[in-house]
C-alpha positions in Angstrom: -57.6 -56.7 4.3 -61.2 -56.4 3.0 -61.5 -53.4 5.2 -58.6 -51.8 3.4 -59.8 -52.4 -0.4 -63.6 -51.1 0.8 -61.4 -47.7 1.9 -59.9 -47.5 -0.7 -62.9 -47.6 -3.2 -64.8 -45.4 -1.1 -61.9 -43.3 -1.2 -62.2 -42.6 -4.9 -66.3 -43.2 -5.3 -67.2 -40.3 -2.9 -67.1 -36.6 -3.2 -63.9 -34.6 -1.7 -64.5 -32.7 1.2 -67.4 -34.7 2.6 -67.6 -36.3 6.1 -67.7 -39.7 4.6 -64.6 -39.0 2.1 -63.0 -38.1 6.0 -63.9 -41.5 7.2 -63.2 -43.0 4.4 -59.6 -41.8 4.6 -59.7 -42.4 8.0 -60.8 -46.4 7.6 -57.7 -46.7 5.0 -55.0 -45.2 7.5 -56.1 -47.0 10.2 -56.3 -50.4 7.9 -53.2 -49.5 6.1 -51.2 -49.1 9.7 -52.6 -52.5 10.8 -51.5 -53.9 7.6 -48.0 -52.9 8.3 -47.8 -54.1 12.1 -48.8 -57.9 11.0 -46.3 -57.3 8.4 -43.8 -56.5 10.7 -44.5 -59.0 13.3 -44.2 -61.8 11.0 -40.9 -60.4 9.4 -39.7 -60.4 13.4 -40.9 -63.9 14.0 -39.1 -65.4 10.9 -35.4 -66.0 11.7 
């Protein structure tokens, strides 16, 4: 989750088109699309 919110600051903070705007972006997606498989895990789980 922390991981995430960093992203996402880093995401607005740096300058577009720089290598660490890419992994920025690329830190979010990836922490965004964890996110969502614990999210959908615990929904399955949950009867």
């Amino acid at each position: 989750m922390m991981l995430t919110v960093v992203s996402v600051a880093l995401v607005i903070l740096t300058e577009p088109g720089s290598a660490e705007r890419v992994m920025s972006v690329v830190t979010l997606l990836s922490g965004l699309l964890f996110i969502g498989i614990i999210v959908v895990l615990v929904r399955r789980k949950k009867p």
